[in-house]
PDBQT receptor file of N, H, CA, C and O in Angstrom, charges set to zero:
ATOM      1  N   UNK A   1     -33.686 -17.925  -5.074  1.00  0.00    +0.000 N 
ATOM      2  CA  UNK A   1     -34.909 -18.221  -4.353  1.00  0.00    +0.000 C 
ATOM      3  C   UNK A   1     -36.085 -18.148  -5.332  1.00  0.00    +0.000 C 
ATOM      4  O   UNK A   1     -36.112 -17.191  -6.107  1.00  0.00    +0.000 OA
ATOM      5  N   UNK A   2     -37.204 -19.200  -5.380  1.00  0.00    +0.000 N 
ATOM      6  H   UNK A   2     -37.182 -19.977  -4.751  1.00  0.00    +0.000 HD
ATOM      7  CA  UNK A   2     -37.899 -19.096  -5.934  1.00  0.00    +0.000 C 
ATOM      8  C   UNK A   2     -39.571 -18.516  -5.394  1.00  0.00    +0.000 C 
ATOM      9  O   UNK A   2     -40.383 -19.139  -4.711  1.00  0.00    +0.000 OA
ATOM     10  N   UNK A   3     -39.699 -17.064  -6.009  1.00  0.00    +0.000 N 
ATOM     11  H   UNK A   3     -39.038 -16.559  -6.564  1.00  0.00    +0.000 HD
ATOM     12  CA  UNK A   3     -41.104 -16.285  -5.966  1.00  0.00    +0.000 C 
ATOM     13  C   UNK A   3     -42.019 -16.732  -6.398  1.00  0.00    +0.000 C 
ATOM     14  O   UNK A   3     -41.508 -17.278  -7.376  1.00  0.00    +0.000 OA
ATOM     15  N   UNK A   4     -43.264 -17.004  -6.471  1.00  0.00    +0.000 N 
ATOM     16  H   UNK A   4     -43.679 -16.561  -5.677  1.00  0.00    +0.000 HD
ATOM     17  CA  UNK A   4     -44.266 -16.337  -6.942  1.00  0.00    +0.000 C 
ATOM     18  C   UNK A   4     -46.028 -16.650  -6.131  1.00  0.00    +0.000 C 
ATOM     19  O   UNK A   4     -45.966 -16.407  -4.926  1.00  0.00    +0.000 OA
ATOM     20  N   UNK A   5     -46.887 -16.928  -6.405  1.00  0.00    +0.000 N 
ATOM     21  H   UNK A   5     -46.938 -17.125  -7.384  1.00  0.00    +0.000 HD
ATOM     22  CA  UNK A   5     -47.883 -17.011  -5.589  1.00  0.00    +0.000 C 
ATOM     23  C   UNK A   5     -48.218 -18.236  -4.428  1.00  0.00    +0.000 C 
ATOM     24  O   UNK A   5     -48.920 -18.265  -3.418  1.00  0.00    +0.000 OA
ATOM     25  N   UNK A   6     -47.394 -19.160  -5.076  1.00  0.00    +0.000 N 
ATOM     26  H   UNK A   6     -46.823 -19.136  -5.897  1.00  0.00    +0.000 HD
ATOM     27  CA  UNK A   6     -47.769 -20.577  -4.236  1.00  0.00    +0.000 C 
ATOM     28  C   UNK A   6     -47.177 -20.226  -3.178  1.00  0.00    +0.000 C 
ATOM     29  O   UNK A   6     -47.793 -20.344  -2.118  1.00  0.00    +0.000 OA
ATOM     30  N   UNK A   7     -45.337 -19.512  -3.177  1.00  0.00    +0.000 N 
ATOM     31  H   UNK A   7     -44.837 -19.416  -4.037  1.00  0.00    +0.000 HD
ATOM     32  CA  UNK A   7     -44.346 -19.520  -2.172  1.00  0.00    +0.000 C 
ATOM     33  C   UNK A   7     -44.897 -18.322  -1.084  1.00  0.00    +0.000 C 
ATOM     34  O   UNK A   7     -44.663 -18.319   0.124  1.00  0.00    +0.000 OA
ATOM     35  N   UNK A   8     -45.706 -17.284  -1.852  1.00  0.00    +0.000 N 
ATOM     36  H   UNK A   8     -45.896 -17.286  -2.834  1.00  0.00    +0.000 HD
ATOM     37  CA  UNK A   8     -46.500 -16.694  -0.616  1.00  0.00    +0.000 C 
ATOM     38  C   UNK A   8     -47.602 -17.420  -0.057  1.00  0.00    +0.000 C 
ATOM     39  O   UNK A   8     -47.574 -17.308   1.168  1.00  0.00    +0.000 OA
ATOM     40  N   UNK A   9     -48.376 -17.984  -0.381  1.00  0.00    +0.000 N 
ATOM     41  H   UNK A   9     -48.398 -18.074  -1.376  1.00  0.00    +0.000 HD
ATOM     42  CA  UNK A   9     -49.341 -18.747   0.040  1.00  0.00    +0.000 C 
ATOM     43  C   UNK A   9     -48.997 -19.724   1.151  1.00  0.00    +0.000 C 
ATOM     44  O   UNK A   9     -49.667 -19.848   2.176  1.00  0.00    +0.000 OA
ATOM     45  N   UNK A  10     -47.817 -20.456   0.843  1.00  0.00    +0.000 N 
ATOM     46  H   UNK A  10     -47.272 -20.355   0.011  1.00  0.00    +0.000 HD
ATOM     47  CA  UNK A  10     -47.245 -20.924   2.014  1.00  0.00    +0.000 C 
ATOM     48  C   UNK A  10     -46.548 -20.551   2.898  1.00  0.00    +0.000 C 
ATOM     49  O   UNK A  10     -46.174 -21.325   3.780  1.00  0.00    +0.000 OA
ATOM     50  N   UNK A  11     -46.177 -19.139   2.862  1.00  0.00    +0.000 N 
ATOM     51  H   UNK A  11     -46.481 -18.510   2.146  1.00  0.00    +0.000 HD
ATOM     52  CA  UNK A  11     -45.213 -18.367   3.481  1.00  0.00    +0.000 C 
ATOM     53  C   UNK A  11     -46.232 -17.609   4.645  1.00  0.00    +0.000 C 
ATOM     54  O   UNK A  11     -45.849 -17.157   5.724  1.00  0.00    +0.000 OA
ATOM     55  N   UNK A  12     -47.925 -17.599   4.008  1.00  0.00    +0.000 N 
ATOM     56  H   UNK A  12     -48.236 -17.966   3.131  1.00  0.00    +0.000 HD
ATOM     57  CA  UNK A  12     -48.731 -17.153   4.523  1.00  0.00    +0.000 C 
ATOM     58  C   UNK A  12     -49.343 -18.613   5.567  1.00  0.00    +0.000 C 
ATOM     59  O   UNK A  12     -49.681 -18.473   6.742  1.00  0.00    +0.000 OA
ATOM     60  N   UNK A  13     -49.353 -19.056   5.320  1.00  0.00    +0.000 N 
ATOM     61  H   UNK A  13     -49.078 -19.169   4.365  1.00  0.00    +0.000 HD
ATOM     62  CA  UNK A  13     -49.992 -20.368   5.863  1.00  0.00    +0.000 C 
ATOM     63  C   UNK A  13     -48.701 -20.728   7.111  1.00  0.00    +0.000 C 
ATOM     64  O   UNK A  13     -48.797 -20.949   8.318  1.00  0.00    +0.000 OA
ATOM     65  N   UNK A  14     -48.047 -20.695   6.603  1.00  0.00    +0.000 N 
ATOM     66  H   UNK A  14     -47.969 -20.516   5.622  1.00  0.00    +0.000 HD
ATOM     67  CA  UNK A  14     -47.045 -20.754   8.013  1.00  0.00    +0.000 C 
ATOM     68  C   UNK A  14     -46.907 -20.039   8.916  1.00  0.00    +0.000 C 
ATOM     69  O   UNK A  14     -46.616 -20.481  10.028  1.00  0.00    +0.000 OA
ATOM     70  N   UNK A  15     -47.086 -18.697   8.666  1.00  0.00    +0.000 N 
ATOM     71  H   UNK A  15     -47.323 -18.338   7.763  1.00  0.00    +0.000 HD
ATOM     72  CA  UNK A  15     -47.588 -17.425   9.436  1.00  0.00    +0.000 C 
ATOM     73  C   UNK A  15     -48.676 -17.828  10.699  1.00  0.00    +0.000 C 
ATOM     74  O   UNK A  15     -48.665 -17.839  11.930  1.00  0.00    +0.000 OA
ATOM     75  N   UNK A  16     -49.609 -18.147   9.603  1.00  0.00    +0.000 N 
ATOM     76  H   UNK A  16     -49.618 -18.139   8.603  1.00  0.00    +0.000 HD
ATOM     77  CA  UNK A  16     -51.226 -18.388  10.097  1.00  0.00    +0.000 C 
ATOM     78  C   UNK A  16     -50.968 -19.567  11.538  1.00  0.00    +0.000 C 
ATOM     79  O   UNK A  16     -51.518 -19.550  12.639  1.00  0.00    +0.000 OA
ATOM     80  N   UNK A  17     -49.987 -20.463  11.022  1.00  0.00    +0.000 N 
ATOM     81  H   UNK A  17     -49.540 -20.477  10.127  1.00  0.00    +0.000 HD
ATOM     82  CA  UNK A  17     -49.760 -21.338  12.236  1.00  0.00    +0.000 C 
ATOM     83  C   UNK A  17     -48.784 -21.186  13.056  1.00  0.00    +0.000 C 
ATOM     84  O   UNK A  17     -48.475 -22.132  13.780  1.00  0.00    +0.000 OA
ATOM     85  N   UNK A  18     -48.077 -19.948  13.123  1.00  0.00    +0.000 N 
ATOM     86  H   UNK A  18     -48.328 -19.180  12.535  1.00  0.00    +0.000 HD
ATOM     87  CA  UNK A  18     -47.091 -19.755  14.187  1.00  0.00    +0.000 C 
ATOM     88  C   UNK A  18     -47.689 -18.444  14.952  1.00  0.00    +0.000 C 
ATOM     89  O   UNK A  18     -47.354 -18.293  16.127  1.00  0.00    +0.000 OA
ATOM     90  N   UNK A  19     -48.563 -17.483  14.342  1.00  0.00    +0.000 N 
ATOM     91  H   UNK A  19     -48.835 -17.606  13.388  1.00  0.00    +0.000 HD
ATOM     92  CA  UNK A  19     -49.092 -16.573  14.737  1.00  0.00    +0.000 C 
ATOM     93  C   UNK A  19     -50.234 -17.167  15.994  1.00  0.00    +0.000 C 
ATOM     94  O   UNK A  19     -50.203 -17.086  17.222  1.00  0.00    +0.000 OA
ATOM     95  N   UNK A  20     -51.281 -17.825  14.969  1.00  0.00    +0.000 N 
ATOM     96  H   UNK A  20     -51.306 -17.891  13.971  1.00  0.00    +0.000 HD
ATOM     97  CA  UNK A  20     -52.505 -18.251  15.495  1.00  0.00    +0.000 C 
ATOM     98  C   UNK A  20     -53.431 -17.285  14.815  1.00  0.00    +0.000 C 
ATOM     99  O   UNK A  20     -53.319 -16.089  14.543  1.00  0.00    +0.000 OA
ATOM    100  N   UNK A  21     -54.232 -18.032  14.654  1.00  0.00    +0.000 N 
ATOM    101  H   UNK A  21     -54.322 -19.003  14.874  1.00  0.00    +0.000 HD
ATOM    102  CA  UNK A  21     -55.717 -16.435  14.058  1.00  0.00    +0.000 C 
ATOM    103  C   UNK A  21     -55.931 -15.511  13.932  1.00  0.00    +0.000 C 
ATOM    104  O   UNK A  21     -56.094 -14.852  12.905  1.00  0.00    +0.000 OA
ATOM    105  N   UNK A  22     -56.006 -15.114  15.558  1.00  0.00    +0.000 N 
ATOM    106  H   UNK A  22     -55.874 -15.649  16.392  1.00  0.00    +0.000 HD
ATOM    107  CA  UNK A  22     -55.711 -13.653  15.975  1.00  0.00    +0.000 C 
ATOM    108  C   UNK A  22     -54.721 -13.278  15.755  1.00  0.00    +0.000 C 
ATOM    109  O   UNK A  22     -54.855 -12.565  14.761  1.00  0.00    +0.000 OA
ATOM    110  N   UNK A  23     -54.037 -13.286  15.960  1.00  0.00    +0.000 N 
ATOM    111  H   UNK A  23     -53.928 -13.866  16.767  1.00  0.00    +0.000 HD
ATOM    112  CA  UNK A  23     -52.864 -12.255  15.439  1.00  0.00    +0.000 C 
ATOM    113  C   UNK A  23     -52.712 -12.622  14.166  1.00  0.00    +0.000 C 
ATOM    114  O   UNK A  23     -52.286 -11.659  13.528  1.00  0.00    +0.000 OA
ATOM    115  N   UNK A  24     -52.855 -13.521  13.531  1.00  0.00    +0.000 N 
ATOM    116  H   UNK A  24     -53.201 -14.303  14.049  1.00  0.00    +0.000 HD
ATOM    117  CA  UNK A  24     -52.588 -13.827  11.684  1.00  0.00    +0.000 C 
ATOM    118  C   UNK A  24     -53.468 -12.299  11.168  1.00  0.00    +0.000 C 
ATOM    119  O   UNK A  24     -53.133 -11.459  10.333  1.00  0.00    +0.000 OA
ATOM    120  N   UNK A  25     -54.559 -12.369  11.954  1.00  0.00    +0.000 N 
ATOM    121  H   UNK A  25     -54.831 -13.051  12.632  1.00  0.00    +0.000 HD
ATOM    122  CA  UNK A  25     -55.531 -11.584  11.331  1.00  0.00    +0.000 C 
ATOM    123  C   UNK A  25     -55.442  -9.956  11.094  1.00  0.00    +0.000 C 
ATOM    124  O   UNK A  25     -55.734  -9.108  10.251  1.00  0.00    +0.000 OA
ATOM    125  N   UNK A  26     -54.752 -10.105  12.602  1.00  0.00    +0.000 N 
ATOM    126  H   UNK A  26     -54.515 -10.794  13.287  1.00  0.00    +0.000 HD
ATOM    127  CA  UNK A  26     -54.246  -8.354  13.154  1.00  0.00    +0.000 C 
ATOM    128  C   UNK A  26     -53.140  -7.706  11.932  1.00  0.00    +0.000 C 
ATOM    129  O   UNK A  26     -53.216  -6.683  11.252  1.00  0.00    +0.000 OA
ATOM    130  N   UNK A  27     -52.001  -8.901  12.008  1.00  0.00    +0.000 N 
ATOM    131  H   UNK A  27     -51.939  -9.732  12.561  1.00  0.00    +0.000 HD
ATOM    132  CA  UNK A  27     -51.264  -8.522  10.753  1.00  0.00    +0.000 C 
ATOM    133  C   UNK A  27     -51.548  -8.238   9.304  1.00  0.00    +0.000 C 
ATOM    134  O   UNK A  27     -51.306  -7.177   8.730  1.00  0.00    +0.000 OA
ATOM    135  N   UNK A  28     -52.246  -9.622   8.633  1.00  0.00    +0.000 N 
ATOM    136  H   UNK A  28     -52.443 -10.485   9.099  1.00  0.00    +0.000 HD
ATOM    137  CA  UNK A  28     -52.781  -9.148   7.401  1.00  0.00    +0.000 C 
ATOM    138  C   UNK A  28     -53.639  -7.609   7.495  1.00  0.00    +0.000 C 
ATOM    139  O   UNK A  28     -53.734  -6.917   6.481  1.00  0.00    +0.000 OA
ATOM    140  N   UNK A  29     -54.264  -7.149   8.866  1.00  0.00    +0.000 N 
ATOM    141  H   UNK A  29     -54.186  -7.711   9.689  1.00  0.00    +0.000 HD
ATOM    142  CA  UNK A  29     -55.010  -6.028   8.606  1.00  0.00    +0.000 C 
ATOM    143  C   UNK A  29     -53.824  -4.864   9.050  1.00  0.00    +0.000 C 
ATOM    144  O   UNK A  29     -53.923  -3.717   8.613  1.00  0.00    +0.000 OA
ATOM    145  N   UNK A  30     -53.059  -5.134   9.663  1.00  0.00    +0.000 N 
ATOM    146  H   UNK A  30     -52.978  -6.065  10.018  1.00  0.00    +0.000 HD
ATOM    147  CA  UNK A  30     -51.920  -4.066  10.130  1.00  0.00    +0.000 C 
ATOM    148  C   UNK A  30     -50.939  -4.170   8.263  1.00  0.00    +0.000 C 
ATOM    149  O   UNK A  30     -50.238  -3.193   7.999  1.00  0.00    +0.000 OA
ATOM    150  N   UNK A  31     -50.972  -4.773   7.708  1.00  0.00    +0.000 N 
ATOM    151  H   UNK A  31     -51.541  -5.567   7.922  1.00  0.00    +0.000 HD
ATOM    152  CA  UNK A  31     -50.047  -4.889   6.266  1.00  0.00    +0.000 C 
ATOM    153  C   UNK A  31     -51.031  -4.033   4.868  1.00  0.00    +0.000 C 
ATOM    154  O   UNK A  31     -50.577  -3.349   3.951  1.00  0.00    +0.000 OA
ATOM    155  N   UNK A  32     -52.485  -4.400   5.166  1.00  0.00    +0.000 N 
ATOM    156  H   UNK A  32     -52.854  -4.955   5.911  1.00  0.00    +0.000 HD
ATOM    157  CA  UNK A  32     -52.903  -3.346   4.471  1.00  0.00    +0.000 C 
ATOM    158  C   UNK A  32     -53.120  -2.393   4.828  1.00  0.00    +0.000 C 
ATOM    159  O   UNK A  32     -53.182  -1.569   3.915  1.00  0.00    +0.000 OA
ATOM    160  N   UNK A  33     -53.252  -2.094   5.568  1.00  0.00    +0.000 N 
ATOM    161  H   UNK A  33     -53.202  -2.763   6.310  1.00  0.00    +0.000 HD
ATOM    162  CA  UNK A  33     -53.885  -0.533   6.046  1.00  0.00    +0.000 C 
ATOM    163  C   UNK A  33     -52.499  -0.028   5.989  1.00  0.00    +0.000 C 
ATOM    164  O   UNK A  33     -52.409   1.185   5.801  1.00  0.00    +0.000 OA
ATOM    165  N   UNK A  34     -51.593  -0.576   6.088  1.00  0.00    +0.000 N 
ATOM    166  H   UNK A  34     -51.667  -1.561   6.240  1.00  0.00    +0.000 HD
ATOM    167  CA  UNK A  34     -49.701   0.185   6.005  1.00  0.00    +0.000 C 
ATOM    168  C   UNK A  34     -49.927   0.273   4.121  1.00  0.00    +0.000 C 
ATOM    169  O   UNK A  34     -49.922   1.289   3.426  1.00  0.00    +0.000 OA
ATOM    170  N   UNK A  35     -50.039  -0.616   3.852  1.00  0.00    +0.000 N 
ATOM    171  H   UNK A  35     -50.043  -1.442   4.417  1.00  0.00    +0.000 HD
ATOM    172  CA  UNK A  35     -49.780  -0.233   2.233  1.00  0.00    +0.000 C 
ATOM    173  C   UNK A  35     -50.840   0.285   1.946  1.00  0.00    +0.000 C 
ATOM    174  O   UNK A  35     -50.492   0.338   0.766  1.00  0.00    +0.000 OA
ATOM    175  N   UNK A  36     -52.044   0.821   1.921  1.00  0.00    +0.000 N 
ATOM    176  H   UNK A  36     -52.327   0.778   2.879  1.00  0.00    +0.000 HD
ATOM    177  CA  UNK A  36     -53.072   1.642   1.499  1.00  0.00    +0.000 C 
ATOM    178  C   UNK A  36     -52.426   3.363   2.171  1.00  0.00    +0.000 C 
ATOM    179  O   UNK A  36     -52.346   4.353   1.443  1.00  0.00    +0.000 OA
ATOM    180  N   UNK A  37     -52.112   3.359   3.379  1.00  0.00    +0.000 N 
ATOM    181  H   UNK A  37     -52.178   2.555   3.970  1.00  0.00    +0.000 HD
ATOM    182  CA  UNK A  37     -51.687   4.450   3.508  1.00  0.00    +0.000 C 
ATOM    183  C   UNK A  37     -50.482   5.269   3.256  1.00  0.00    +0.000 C 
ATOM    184  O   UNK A  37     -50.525   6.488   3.085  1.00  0.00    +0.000 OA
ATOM    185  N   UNK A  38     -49.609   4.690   3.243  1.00  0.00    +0.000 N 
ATOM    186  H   UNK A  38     -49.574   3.701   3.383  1.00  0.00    +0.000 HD
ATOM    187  CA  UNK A  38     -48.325   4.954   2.276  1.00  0.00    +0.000 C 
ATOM    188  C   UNK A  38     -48.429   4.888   1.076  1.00  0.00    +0.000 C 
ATOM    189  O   UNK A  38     -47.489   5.437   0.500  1.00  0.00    +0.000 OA
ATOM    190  N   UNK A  39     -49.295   4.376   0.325  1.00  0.00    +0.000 N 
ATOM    191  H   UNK A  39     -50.058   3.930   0.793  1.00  0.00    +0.000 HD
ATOM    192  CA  UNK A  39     -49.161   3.892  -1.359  1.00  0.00    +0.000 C 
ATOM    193  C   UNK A  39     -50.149   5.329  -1.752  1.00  0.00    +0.000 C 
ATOM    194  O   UNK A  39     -49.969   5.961  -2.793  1.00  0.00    +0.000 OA
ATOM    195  N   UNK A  40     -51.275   5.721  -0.648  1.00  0.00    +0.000 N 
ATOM    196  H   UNK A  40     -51.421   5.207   0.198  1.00  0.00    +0.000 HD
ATOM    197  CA  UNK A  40     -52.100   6.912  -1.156  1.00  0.00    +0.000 C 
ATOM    198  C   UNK A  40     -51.837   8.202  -1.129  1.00  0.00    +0.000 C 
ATOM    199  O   UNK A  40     -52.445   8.985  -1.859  1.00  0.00    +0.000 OA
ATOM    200  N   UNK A  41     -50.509   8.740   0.063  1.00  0.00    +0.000 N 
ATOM    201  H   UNK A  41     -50.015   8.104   0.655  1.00  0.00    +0.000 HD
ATOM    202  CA  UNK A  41     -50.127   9.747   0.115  1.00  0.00    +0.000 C 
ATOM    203  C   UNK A  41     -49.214  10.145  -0.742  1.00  0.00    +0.000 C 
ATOM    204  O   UNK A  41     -49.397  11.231  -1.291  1.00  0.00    +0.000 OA
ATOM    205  N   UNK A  42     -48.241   9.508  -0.998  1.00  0.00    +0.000 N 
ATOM    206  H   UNK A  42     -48.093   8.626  -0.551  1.00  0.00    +0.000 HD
ATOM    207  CA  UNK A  42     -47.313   9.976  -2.279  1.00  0.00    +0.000 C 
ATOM    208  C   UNK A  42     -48.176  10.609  -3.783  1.00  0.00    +0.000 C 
ATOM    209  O   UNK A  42     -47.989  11.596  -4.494  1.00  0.00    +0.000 OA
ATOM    210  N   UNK A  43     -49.187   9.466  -3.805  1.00  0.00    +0.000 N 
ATOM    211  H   UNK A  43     -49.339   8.664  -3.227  1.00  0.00    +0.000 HD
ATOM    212  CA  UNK A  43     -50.064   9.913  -4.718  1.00  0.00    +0.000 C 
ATOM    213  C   UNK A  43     -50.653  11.226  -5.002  1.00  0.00    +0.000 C 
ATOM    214  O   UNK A  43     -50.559  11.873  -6.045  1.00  0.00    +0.000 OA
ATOM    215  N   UNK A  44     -51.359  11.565  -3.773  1.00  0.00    +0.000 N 
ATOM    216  H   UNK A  44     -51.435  11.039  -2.926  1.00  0.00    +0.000 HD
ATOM    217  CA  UNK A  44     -52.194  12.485  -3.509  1.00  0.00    +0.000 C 
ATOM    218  C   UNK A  44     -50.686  13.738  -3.631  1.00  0.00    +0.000 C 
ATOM    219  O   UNK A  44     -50.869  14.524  -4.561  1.00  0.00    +0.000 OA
ATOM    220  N   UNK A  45     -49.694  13.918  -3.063  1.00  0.00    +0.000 N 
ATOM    221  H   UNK A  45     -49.545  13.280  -2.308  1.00  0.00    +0.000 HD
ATOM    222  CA  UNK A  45     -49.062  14.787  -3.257  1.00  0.00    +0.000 C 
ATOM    223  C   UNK A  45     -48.687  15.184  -4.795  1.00  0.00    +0.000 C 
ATOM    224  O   UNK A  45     -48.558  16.253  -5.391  1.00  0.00    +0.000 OA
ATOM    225  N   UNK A  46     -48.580  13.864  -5.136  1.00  0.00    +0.000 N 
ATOM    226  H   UNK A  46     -48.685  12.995  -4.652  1.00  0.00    +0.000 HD
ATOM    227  CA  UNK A  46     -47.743  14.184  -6.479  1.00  0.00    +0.000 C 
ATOM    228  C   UNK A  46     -49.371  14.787  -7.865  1.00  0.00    +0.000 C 
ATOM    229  O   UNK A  46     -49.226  15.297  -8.977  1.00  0.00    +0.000 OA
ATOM    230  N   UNK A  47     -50.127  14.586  -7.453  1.00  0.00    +0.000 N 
ATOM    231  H   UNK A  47     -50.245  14.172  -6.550  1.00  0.00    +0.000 HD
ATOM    232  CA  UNK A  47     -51.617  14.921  -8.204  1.00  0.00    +0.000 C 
ATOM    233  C   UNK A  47     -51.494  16.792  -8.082  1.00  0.00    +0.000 C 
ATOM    234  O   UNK A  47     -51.592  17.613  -8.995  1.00  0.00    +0.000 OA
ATOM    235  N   UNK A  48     -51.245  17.026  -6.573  1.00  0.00    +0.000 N 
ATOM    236  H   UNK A  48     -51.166  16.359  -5.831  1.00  0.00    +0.000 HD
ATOM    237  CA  UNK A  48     -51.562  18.724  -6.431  1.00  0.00    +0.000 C 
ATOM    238  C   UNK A  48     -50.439  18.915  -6.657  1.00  0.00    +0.000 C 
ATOM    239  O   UNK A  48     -50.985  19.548  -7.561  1.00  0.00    +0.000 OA
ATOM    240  N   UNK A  49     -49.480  19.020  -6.771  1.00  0.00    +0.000 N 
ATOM    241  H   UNK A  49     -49.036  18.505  -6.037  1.00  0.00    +0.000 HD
ATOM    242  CA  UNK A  49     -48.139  19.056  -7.375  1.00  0.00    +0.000 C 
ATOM    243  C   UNK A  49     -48.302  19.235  -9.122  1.00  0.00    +0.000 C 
ATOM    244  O   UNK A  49     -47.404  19.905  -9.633  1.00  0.00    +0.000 OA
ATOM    245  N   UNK A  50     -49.130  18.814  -9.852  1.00  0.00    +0.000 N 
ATOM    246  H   UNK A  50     -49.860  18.270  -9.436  1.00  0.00    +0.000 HD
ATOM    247  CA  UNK A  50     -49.205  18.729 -11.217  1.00  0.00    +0.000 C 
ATOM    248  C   UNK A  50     -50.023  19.695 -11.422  1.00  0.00    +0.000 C 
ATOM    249  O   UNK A  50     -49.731  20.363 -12.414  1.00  0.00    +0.000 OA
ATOM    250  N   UNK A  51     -51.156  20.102 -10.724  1.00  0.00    +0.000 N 
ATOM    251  H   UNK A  51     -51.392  19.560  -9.918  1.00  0.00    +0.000 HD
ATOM    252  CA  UNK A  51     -52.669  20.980 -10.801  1.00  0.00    +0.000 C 
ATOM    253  C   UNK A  51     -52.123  22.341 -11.108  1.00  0.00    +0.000 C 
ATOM    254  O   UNK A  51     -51.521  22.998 -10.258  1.00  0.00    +0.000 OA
ATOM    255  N   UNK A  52     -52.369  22.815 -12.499  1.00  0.00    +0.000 N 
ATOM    256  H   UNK A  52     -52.858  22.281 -13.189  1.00  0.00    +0.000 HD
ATOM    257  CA  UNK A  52     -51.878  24.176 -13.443  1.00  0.00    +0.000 C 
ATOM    258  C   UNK A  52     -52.897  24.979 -12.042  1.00  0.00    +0.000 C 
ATOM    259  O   UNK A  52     -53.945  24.667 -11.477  1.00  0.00    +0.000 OA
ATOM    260  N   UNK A  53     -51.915  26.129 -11.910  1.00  0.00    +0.000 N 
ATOM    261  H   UNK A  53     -51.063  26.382 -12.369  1.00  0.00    +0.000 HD
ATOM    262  CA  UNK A  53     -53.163  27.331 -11.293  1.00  0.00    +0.000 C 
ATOM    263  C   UNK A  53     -53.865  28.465 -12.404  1.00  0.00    +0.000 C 
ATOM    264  O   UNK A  53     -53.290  29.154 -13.246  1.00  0.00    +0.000 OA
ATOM    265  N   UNK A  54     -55.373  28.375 -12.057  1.00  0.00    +0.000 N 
ATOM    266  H   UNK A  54     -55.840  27.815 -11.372  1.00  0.00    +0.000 HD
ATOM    267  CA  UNK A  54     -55.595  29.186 -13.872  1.00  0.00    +0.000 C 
ATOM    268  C   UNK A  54     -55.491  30.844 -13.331  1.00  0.00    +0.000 C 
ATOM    269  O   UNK A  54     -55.580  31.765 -14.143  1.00  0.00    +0.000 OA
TER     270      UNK A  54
């Protein structure tokens, strides 16, 4: 299968027309707010996890 930006772009655009707007919209905002919040907590654990106690 071939990846890269065009094949999302159309993968997105097909979305956009089977969804409709509204909901195209709900998702792209339900897909980041999922990857901003999962991608920040691992983080944040693994930071105080490293922090020397003086």
């Amino acid at each position: 299968m071939i990846t890269g930006p065009a094949t999302k772009i159309t993968n997105l655009g097909a979305l956009k027309i089977a969804m409709g707007w509204k909901r195209f919209l709900l998702y792209i905002a339900f897909v980041m707010l999922f990857a901003l919040v999962s991608g920040s907590i691992p983080y944040r654990s693994i930071i105080r996890s490293m922090r020397v106690c003086p």
